[in-house]
PyMOL Python script that loads the backbone (N, CA, C, O; Angstrom):
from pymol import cmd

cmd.read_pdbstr("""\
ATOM      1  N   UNK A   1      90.115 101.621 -12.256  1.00  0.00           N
ATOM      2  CA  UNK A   1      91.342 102.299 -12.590  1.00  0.00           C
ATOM      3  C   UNK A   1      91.939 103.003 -11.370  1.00  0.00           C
ATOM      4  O   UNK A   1      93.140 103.057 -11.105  1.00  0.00           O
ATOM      5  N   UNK A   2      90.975 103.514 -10.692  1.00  0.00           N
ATOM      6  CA  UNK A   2      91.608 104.637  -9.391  1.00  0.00           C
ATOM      7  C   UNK A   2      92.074 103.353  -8.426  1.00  0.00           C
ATOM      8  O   UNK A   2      93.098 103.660  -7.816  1.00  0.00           O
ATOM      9  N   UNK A   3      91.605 101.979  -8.112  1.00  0.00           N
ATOM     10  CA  UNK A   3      92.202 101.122  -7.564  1.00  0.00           C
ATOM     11  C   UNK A   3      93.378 100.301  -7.880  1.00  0.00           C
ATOM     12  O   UNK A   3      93.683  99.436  -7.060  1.00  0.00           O
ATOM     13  N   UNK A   4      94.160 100.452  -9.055  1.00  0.00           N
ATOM     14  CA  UNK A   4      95.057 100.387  -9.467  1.00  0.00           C
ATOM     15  C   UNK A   4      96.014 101.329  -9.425  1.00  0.00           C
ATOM     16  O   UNK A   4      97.165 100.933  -9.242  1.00  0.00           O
ATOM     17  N   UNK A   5      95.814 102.503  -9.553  1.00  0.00           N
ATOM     18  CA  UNK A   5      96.847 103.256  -9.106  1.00  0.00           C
ATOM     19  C   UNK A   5      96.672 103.630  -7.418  1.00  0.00           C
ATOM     20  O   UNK A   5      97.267 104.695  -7.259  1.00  0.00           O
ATOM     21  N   UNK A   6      96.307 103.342  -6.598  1.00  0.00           N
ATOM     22  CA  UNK A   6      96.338 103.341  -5.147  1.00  0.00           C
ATOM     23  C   UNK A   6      97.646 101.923  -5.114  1.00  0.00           C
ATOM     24  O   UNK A   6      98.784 101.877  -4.646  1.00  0.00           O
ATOM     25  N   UNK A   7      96.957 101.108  -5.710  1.00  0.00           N
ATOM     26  CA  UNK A   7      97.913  99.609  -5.477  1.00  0.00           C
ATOM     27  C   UNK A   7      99.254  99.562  -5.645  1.00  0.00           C
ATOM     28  O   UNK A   7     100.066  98.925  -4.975  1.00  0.00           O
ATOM     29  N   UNK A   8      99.557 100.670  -7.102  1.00  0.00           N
ATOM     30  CA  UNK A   8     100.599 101.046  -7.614  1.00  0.00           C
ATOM     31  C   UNK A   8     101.427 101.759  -6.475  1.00  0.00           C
ATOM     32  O   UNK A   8     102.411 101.263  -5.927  1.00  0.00           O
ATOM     33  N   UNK A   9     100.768 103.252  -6.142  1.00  0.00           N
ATOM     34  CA  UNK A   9     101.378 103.907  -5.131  1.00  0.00           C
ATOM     35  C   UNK A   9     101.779 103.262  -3.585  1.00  0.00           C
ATOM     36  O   UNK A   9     102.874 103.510  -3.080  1.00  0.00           O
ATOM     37  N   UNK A  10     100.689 102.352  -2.860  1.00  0.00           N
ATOM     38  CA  UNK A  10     101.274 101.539  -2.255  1.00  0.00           C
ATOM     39  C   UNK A  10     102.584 100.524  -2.167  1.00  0.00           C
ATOM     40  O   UNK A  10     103.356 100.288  -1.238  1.00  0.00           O
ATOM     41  N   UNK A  11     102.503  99.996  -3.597  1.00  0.00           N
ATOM     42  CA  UNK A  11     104.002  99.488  -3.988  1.00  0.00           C
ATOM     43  C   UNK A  11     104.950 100.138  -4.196  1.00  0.00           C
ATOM     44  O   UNK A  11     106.063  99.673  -4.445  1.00  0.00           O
ATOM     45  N   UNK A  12     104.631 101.460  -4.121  1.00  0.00           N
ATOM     46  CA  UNK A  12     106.034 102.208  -4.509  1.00  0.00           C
ATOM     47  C   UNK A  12     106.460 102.450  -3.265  1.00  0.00           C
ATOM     48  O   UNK A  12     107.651 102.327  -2.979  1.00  0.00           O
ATOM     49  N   UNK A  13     105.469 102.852  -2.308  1.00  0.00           N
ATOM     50  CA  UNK A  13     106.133 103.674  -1.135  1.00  0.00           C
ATOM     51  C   UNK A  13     106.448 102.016  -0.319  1.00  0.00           C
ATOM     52  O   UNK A  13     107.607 102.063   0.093  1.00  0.00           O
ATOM     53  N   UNK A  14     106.094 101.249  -0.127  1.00  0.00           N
ATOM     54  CA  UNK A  14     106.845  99.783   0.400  1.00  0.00           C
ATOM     55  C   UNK A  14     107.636  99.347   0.095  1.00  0.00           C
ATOM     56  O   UNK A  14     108.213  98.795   1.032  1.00  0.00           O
ATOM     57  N   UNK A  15     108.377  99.169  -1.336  1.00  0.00           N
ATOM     58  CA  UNK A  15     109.596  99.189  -2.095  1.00  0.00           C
ATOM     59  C   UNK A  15     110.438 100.434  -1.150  1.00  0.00           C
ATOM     60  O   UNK A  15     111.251 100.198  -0.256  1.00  0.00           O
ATOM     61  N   UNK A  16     110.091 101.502  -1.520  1.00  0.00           N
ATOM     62  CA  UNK A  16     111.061 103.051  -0.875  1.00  0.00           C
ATOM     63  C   UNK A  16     111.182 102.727   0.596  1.00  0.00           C
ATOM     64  O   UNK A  16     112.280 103.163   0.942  1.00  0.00           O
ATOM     65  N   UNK A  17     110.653 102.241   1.487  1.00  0.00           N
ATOM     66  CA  UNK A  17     110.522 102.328   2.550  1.00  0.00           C
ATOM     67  C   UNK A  17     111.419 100.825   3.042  1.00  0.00           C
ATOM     68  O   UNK A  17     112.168 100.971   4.008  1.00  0.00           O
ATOM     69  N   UNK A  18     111.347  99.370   2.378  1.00  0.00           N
ATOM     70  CA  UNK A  18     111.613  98.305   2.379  1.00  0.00           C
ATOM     71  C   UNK A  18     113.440  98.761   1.636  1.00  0.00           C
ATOM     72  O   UNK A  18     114.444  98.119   1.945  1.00  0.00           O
ATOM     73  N   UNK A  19     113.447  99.853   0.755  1.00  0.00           N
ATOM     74  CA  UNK A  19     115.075  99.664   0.134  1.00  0.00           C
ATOM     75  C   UNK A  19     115.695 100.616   1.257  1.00  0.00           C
ATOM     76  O   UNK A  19     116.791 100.187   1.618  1.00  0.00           O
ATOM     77  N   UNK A  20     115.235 101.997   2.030  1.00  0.00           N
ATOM     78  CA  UNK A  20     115.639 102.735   3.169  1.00  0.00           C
ATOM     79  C   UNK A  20     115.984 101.843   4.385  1.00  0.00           C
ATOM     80  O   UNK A  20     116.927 102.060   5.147  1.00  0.00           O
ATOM     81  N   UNK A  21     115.111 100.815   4.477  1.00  0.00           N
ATOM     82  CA  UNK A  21     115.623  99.804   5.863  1.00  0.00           C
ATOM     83  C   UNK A  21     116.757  99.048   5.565  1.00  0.00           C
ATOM     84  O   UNK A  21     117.685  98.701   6.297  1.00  0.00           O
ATOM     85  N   UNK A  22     116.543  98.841   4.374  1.00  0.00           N
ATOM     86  CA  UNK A  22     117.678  98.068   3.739  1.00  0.00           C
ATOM     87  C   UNK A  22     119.099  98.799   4.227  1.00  0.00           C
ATOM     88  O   UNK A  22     119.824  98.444   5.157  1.00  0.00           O
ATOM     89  N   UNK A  23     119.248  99.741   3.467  1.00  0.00           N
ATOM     90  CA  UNK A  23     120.079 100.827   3.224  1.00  0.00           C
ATOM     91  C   UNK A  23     120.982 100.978   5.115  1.00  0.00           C
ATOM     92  O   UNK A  23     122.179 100.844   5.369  1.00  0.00           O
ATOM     93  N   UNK A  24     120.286 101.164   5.698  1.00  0.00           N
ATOM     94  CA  UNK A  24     120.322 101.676   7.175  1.00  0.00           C
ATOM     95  C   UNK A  24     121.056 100.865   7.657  1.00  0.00           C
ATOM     96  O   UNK A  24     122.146 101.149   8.153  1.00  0.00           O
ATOM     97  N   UNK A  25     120.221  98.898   7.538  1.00  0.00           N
ATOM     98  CA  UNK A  25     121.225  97.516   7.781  1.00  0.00           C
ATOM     99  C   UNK A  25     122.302  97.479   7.336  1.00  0.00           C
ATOM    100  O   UNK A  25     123.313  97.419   8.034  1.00  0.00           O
ATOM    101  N   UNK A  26     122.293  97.505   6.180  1.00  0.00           N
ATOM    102  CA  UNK A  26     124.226  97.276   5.422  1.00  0.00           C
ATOM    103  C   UNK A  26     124.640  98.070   6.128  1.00  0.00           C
ATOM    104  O   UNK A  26     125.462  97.498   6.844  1.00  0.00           O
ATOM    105  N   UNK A  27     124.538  99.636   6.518  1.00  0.00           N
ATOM    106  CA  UNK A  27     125.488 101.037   6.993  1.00  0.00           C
ATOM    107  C   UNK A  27     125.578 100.093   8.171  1.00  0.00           C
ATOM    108  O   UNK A  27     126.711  99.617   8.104  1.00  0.00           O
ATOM    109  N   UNK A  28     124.969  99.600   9.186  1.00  0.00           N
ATOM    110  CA  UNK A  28     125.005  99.036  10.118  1.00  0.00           C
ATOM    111  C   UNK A  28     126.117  97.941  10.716  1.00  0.00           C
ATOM    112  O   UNK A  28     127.038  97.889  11.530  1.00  0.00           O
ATOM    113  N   UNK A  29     125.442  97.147   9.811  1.00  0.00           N
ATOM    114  CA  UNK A  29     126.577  95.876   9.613  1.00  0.00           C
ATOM    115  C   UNK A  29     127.972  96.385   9.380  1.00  0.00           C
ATOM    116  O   UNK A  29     128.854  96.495  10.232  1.00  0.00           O
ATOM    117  N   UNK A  30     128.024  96.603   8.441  1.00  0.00           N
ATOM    118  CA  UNK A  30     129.454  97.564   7.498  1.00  0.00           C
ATOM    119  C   UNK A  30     130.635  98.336   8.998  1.00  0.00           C
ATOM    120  O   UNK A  30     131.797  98.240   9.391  1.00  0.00           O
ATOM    121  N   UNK A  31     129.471  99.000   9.322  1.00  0.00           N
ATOM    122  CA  UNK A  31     130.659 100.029  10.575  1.00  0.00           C
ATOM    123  C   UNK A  31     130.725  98.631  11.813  1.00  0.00           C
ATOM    124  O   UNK A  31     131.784  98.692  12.437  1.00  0.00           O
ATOM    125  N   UNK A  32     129.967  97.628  12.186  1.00  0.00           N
ATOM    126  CA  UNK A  32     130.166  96.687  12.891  1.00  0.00           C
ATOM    127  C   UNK A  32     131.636  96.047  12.565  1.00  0.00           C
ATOM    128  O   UNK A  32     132.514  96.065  13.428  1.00  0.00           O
ATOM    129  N   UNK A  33     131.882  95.408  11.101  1.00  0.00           N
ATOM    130  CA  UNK A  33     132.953  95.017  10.768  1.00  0.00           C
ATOM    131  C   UNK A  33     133.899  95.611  10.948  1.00  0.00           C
ATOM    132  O   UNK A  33     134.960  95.180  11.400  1.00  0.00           O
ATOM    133  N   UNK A  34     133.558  97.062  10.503  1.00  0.00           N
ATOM    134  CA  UNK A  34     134.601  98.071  10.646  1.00  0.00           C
ATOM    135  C   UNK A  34     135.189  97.933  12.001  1.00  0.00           C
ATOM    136  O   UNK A  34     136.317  97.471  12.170  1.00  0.00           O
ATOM    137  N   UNK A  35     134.696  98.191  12.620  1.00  0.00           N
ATOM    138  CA  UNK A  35     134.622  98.090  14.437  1.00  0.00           C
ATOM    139  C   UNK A  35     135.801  97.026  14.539  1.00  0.00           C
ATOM    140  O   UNK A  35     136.979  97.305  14.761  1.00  0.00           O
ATOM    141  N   UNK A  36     135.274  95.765  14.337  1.00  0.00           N
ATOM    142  CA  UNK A  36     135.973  93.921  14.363  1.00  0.00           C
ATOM    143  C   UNK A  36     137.381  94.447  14.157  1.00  0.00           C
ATOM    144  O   UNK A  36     138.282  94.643  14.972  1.00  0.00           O
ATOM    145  N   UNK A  37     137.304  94.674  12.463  1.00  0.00           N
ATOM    146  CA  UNK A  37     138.896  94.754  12.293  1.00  0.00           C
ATOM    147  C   UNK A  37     139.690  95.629  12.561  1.00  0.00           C
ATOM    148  O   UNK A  37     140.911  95.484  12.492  1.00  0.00           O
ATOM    149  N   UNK A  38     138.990  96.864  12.972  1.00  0.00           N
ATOM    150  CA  UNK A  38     139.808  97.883  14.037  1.00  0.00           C
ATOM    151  C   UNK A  38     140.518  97.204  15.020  1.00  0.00           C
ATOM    152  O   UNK A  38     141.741  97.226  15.162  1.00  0.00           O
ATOM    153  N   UNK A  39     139.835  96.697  15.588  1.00  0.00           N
ATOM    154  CA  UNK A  39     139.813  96.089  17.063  1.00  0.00           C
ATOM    155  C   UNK A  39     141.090  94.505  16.852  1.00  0.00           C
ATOM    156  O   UNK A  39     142.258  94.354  17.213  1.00  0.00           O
ATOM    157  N   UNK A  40     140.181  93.663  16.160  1.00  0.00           N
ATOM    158  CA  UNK A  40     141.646  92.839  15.497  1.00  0.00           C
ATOM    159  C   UNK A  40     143.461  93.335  15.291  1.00  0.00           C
ATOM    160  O   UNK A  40     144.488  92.895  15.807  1.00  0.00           O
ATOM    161  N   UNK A  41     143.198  94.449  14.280  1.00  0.00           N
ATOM    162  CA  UNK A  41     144.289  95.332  14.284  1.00  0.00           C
ATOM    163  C   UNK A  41     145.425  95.330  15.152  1.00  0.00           C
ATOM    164  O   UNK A  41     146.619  95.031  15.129  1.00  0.00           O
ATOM    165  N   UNK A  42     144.062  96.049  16.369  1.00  0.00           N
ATOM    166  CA  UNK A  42     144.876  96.787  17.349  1.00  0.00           C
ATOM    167  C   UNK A  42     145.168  96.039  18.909  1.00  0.00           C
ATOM    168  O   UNK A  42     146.080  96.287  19.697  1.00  0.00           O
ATOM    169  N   UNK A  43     144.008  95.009  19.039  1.00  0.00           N
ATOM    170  CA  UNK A  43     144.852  94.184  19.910  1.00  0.00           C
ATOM    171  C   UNK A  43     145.300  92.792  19.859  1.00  0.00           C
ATOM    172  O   UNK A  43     145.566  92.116  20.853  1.00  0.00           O
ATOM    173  N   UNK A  44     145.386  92.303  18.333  1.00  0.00           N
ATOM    174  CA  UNK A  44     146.015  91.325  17.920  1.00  0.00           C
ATOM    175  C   UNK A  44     147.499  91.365  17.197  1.00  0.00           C
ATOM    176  O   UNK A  44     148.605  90.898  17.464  1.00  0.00           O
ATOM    177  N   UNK A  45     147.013  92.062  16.284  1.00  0.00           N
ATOM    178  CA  UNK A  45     148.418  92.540  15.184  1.00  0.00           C
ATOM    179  C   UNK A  45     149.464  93.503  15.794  1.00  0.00           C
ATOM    180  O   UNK A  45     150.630  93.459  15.403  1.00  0.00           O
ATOM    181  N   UNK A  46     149.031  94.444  16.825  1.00  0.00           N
ATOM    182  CA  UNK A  46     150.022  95.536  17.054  1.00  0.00           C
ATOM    183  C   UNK A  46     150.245  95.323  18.697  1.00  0.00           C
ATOM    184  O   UNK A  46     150.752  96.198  19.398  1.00  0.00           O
ATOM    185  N   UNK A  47     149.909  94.365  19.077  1.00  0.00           N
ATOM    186  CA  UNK A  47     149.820  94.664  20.635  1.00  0.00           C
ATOM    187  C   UNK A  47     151.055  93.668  20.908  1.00  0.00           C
ATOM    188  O   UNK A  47     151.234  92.538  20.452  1.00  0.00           O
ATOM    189  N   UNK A  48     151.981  94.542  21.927  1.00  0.00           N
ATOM    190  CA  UNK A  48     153.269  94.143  21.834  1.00  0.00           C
ATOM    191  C   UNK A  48     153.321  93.195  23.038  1.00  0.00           C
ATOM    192  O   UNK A  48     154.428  92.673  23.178  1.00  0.00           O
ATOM    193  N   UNK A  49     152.208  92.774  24.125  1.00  0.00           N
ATOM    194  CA  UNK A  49     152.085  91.927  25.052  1.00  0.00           C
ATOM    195  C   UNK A  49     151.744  90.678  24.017  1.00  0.00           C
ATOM    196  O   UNK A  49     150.921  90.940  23.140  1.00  0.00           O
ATOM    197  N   UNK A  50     152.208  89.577  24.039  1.00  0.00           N
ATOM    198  CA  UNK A  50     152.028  88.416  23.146  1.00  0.00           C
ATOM    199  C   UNK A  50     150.661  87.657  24.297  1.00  0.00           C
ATOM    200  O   UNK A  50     149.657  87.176  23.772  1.00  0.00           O
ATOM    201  N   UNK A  51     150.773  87.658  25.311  1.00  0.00           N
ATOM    202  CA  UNK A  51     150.016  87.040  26.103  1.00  0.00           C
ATOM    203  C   UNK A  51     148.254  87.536  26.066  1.00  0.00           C
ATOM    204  O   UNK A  51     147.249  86.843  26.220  1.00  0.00           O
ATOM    205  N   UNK A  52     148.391  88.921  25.813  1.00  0.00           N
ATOM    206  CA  UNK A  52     147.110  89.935  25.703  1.00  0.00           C
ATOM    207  C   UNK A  52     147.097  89.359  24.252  1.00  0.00           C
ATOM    208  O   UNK A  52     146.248  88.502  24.009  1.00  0.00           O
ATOM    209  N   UNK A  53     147.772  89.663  23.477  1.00  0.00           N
ATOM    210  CA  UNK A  53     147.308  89.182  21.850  1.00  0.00           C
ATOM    211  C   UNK A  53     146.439  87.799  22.092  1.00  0.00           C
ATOM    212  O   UNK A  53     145.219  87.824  21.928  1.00  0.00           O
ATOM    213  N   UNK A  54     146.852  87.068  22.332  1.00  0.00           N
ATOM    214  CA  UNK A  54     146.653  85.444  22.021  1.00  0.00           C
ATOM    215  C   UNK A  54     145.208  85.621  22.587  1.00  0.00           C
ATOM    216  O   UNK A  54     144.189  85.492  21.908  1.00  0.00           O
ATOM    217  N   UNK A  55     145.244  85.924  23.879  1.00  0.00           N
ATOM    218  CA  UNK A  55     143.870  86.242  24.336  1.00  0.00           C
ATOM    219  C   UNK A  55     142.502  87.292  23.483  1.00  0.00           C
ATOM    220  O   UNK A  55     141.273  87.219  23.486  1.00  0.00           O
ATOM    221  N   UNK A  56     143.498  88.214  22.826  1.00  0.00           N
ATOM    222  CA  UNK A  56     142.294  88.653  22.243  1.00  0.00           C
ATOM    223  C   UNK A  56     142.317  87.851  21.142  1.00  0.00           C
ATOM    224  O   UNK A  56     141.202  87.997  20.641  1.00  0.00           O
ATOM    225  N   UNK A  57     143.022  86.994  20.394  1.00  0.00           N
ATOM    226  CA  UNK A  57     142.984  86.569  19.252  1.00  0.00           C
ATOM    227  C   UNK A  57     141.767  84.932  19.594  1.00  0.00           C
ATOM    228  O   UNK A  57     141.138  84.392  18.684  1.00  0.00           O
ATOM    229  N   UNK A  58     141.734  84.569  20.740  1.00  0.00           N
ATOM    230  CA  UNK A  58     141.184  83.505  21.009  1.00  0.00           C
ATOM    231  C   UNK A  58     139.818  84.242  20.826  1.00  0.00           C
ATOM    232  O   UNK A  58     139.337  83.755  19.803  1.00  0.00           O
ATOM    233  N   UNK A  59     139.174  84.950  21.202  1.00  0.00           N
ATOM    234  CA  UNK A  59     138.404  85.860  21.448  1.00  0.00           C
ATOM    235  C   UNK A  59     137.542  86.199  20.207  1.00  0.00           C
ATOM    236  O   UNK A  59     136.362  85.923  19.992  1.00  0.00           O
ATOM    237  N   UNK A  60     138.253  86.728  19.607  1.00  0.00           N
ATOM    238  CA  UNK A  60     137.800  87.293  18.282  1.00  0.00           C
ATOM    239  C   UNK A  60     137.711  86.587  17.050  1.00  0.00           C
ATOM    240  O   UNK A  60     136.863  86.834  16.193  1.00  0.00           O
ATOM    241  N   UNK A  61     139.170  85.123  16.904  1.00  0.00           N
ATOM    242  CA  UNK A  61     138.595  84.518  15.454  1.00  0.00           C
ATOM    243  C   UNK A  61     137.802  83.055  15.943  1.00  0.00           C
ATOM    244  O   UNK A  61     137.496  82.747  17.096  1.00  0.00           O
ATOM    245  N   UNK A  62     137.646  82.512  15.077  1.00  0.00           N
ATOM    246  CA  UNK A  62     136.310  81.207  15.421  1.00  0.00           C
ATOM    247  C   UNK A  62     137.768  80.096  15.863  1.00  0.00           C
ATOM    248  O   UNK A  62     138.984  80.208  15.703  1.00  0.00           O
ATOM    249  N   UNK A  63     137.151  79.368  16.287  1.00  0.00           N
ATOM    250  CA  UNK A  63     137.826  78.248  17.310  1.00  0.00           C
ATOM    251  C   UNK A  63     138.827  77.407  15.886  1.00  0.00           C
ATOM    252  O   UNK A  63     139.999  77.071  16.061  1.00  0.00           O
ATOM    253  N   UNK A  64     137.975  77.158  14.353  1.00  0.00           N
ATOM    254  CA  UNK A  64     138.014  76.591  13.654  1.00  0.00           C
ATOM    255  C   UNK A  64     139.430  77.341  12.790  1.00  0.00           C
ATOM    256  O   UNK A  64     140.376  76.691  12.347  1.00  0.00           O
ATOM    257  N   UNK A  65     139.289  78.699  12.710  1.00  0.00           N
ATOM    258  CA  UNK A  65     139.999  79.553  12.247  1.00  0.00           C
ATOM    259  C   UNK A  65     141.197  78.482  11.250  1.00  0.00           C
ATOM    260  O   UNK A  65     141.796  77.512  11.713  1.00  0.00           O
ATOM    261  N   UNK A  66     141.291  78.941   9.967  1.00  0.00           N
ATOM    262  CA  UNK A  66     142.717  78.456   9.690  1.00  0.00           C
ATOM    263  C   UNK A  66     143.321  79.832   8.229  1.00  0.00           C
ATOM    264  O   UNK A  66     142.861  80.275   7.177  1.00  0.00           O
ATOM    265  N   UNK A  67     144.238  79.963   8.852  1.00  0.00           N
ATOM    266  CA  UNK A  67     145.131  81.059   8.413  1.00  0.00           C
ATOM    267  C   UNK A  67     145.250  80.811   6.725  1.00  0.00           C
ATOM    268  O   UNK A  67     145.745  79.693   6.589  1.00  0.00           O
ATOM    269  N   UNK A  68     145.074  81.221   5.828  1.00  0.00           N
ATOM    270  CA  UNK A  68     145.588  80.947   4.382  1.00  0.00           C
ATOM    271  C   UNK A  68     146.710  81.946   4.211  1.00  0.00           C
ATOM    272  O   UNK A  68     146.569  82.752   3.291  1.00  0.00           O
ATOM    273  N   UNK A  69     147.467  81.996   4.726  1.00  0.00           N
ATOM    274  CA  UNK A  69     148.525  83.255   4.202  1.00  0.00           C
ATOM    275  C   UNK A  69     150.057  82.229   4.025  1.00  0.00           C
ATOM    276  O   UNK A  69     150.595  81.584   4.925  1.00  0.00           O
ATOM    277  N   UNK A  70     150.524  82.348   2.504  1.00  0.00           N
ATOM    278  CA  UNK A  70     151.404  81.580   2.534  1.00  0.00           C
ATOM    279  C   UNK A  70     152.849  81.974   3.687  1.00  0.00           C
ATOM    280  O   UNK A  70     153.122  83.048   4.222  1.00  0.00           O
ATOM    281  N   UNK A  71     153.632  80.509   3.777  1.00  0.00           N
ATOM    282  CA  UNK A  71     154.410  80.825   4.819  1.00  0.00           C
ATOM    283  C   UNK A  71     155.791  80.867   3.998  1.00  0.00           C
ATOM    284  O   UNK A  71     155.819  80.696   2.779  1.00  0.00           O
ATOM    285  N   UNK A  72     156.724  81.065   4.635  1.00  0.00           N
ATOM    286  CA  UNK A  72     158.322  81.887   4.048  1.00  0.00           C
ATOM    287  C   UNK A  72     159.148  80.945   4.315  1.00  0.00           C
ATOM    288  O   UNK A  72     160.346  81.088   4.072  1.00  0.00           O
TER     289      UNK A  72
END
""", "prot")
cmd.dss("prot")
cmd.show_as("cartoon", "prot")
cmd.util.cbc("prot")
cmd.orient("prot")
């Protein structure tokens, strides 16, 4: 019985410890993106040099890139 609840408590604190790493990655990732589309934003969408845009836009989306935004 006392080796069953050791086994138990082991699984708990590896779960707690395995969902905290977890936790830390997404925050991680998350402000990374954040970062991207800041950065997209500001020297693709707003940057009034067209020549600097294109360059950062080569830069930043995949070679493959294709736009879905209907056109007018």
């Amino acid at each position: 019985m006392k080796t069953l609840g050791i086994v138990v408590i082991c699984l708990a604190v590896g779960f707690a410890t395995g969902f905290k790493i977890a936790l830390v990655r997404e925050h991680t990732r998350l402000e990374r993106n954040k970062q991207i589309v800041q950065r997209i934003h500001k020297q693709v969408w707003s940057n009034p040099d067209l020549n600097a845009a294109l360059e950062a836009a080569d830069e930043l989306y995949a070679p493959d890139f294709v736009s879905r935004f209907p056109s007018n």
